[in-house]
Each structure stands twice: as structure tokens, then as C-alpha cells.
N, C-alpha and C positions, 0 to 999 in steps of 0.2 A: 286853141293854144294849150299845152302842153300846161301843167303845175309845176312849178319848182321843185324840184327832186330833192331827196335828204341825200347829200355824199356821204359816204362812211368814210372819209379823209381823216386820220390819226396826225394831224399837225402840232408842230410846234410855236407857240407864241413870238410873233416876229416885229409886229407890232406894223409900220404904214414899211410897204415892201418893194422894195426900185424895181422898176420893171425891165422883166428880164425876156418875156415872152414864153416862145418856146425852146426847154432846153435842149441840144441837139448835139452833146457831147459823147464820145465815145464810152460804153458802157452804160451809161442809163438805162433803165428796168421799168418796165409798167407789167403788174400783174391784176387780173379784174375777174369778177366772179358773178355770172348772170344770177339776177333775182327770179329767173322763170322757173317754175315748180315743173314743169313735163317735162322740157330740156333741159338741165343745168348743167351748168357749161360756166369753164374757168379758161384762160388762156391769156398768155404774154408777150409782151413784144419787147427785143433785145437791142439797142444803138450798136453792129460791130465796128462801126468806124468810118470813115472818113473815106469818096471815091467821085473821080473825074467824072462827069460821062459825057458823051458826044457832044454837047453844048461848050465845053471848055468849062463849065461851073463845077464846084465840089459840095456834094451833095453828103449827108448823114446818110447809111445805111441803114435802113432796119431788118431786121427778121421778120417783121409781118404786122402791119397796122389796118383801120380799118377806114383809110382812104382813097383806096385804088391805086395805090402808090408806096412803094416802099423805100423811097427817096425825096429827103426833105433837105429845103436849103432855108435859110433866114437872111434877110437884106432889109435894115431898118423894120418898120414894123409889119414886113411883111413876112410870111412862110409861103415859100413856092415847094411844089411836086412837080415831077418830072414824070415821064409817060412812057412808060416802055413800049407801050402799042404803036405811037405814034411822035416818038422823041420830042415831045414838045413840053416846055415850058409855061407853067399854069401859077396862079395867083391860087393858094389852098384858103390860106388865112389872111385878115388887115385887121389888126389889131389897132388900129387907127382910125376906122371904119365908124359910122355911126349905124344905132339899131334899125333896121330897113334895109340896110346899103346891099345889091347885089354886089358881092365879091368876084365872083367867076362862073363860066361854064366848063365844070369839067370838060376836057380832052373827048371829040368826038360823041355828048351829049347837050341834049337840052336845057338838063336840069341844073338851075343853077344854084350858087352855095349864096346863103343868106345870113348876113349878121343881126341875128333876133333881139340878140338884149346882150347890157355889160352889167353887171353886177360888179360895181366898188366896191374894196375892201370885204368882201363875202366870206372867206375863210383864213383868218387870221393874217387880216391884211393884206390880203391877195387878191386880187380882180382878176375874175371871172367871165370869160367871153363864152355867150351861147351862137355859134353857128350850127344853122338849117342846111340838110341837103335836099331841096324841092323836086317834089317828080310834079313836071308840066309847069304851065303857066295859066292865071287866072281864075275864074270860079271853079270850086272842085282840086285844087291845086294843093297837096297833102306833103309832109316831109318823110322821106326815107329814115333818115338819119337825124337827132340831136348830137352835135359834139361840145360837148364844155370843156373848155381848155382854161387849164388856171394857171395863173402869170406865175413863170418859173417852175413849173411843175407838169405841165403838159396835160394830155387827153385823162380828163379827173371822171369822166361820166358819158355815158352813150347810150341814148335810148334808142332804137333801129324799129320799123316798120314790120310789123305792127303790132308794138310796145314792148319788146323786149331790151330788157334795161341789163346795163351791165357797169358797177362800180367799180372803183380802184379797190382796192383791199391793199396793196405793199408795190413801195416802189423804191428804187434807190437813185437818185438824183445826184450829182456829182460829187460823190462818194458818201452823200446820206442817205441814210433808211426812214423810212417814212412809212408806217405800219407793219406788216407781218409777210417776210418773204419765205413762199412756201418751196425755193428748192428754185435752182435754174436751171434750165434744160439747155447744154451748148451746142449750138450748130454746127455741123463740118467736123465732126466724130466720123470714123470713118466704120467704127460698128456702132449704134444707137445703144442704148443700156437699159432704156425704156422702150415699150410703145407708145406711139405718140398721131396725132391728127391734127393740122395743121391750120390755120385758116388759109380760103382759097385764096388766089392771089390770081389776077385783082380783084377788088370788094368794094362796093360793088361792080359789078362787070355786066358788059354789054355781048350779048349771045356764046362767049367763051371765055372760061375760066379755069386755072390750073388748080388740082388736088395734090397735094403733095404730105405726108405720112412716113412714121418708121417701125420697122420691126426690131426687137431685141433680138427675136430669132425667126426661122422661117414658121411661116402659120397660114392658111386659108382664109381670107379676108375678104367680105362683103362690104361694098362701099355705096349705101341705098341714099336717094336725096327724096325728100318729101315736101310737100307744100305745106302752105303756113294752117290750114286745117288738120293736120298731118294724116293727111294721104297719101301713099306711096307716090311719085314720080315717075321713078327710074331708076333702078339700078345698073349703079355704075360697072362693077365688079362683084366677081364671085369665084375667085379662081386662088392657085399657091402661090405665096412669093418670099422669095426667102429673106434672112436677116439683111438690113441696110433701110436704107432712104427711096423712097420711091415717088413717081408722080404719073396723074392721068390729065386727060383734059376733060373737060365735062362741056359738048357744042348744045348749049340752050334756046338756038335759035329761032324751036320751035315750040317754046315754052312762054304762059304770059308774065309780065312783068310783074314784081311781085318779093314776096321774101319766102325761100327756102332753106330748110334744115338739114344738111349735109351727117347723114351716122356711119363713122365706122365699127367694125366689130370683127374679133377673134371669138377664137376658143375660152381666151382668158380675158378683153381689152373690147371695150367699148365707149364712143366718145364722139360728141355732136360738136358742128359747127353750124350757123350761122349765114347765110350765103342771099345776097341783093341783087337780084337781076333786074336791071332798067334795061326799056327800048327807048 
């Protein structure tokens, strides 16, 4: 088992905190910044609001989080994700759950999410739910994922497979700031103003996953994935493409399970992601 991790959480004194879960309001902000020294790698997920889908339920949108899912609903103390691969409705979170309790099987895998430990009152009143995302079952059986979700403030901490850690640094939670926002990048600009690389979507994913990126302007772009020794893979791309928003697919099918490091790179612009392939 994993040590307790230091959050770098800039809170404010609240004192015993009603629990709020997770918050899933339009405009909320998580910004997080990896501890890895080879890779380092910063990147954010944005709430744009509120949307049906095929279920009849109404679901938070995000711009990009790292549960294979970028659709989160709350119902009492539960968080459900939604499944674009497979339209179905999943149990992400139970915040109700005792430490041990199997929560779910992700959508179309084996591994399932585990509620490791609750930490009372851990950050200024706040309780602290540690869920596992297990690859397999039984002896040998290791976790892809830590997610620490802190009551009313959401995904505070993520260690991913194998040990790359990645803290909150700044977030703005319905309409507060809570340490240092470095700058938002808004989606659905129809020119980008930056370069930018994206997490893939879905994360982790099962044999294919979408790459998606933008240009400020048109530039020659190598898009290499590596494995966790960082040995070349594959690359994705090597060719021009001009200013906007682009995406590829990246089919892993014949890749082993495992964590990969996703690099893009310009002339000027270079920048890693992160990337979970389960069978």
C-alpha cells in the first residue's frame, strides 16, 4: 500500500465541513502539476456545463478528467460516469462506501474501483475519500490509479501507474479560488491562441484512444507515445497541419497493458501526457 501523500492544498480554515461530495457546477476549475522530474507535465480540467445524454439523465461536462469519462452525474452519495463507448451507466464513486467495498466495474473491464480508505476531517475539515482503480483480481493484483477526492472540492490528488503523482496546485470551486490559477485555456475558440496537447480521451482506455491538440498556427507536428521505461513505442504522427484543433486515434490493440507517455512537439511547443492502457 501506497504512503499517504502530502497535498499541496492552499485551504482555508472551515472548521467540521457538511458534506458536499463532489462539486459538479458549471465553471469549476482543477489545475494539477506532476511531481515527475523526466516528464513534467501540468494540465486542467474545465465543468462547461450541464447536458442530456441518451439515458434521459443530466450529466456535468467536463473538458477532460482522468476517469475515462468526461460525464459525471451525483445522486445522494453516489458519482456516476457515463460511457460514450458503450452508453451505459456506471457507479464511479460511493461516498457512503466503507474502506474495502468494491464500487464498480468500469464499463466493458474487469478492473474494478475500490474504496481504500476515508480520512475524517484531513484537510481543514474536509474528509477525504481514497479510491483504487485495480488492474486484475487476487494475488499480484496492483492499482492503476489512486484518486483522492476531498468532500466539496473534488479530485485533490492522483498517483497513476507506475508512481506518477500529480497534485492540485489552483482551483476555483463555485466562484472560489483556492491556490494559484495559472491562466485558463477555453475550449471551442474557433482559432486556439496557444499550443496545446491534450489528455487522451478515454483514460484509461481499452485498445483505442482519441489524441486531440491545437495549433496557434500551422507547424509540422510529431506526436511519439513511449512506454513507461521510456522507450519509443510509436509514433503517431510526423507530418503539417495547419492552425485549429485537431485529433487522431491512437488503436493500442497490440500494445501490452501498462502506462504510456503520450509527447507532442513543434518547432516551438513541446508537451507530455500521461496515457493507461488496460486489457
Amino acid at each position: 500500500m501506497r504512503s499517504t501523500p502530502l497535498l499541496f492544498l492552499f485551504l482555508l480554515s472551515s472548521g467540521v465541513f457538511a458534506q458536499g461530495y463532489y462539486p459538479l457546477q458549471k465553471g469549476n476549475l482543477w489545475q494539477y502539476q506532476s511531481t515527475d522530474l523526466q516528464y513534467p507535465d501540468r494540465w486542467e480540467t474545465l465543468i462547461l456545463g450541464d447536458t442530456v445524454l441518451s439515458n434521459g439523465n443530466t450529466y456535468a461536462q467536463f473538458t477532460q478528467t482522468d476517469f475515462g469519462t468526461r460525464f459525471l452525474r451525483q445522486a445522494g452519495s453516489k458519482v456516476f460516469g457515463y460511457s460514450q463507448i458503450d452508453t451505459a451507466e456506471f457507479i464511479l464513486f460511493d461516498f457512503g462506501a466503507n474502506p474495502g467495498d468494491t464500487i464498480s466495474r468500469l464499463p466493458g473491464q474487469q478492473w474494478p474501483v475500490v474504496l481504500q480508505a476515508i480520512y475524517p476531517y484531513a484537510y481543514e475539515g474536509r474528509t477525504t475519500w481514497v479510491f483504487l482503480l485495480l488492474a486484475g483480481n487476487g494475488p499480484g493484483t496492483y492499482d492503476f490509479a489512486d484518486w483522492w477526492i476531498t468532500d466539496s472540492l473534488g479530485l485533490t490528488h492522483i498517483v497513476g501507474e507506475p508512481g506518477i503523482t500529480y497534485n492540485v496546485t489552483g482551483m476555483r470551486i463555485n466562484g472560489v479560488t483556492y491556490g494559484t490559477i495559472m491562466g485558463v485555456h477555453t475550449p471551442g475558440a474557433s482559432v486556439p491562441t496557444v499550443n496545446r496537447l491534450y489528455q487522451n480521451y478515454p483514460n484509461p482506455f481499452n485498445a483505442t484512444t482519441i489524441i486531440t491538440f491545437d495549433l496557434a498556427r500551422a507547424a509540422e507536428v510529431t506526436i511519439t507515445v513511449f512506454n513507461s521505461l521510456g522507450q519509443e513505442s510509436v509514433t503517431l504522427t510526423h507530418e503539417s497541419y495547419r492552425s485549429g484543433r485537431h485529433s487522431l486515434t491512437w488503436d493500442a490493440s497490440v500494445f501490452a497493458s501498462g502506462c504510456y507517455i503520450i509527447r507532442m512537439v513543434t518547432s516551438d511547443f513541446s508537451d507530455t501526457r500521461r496515457l493507461v492502457l488496460l486489457r
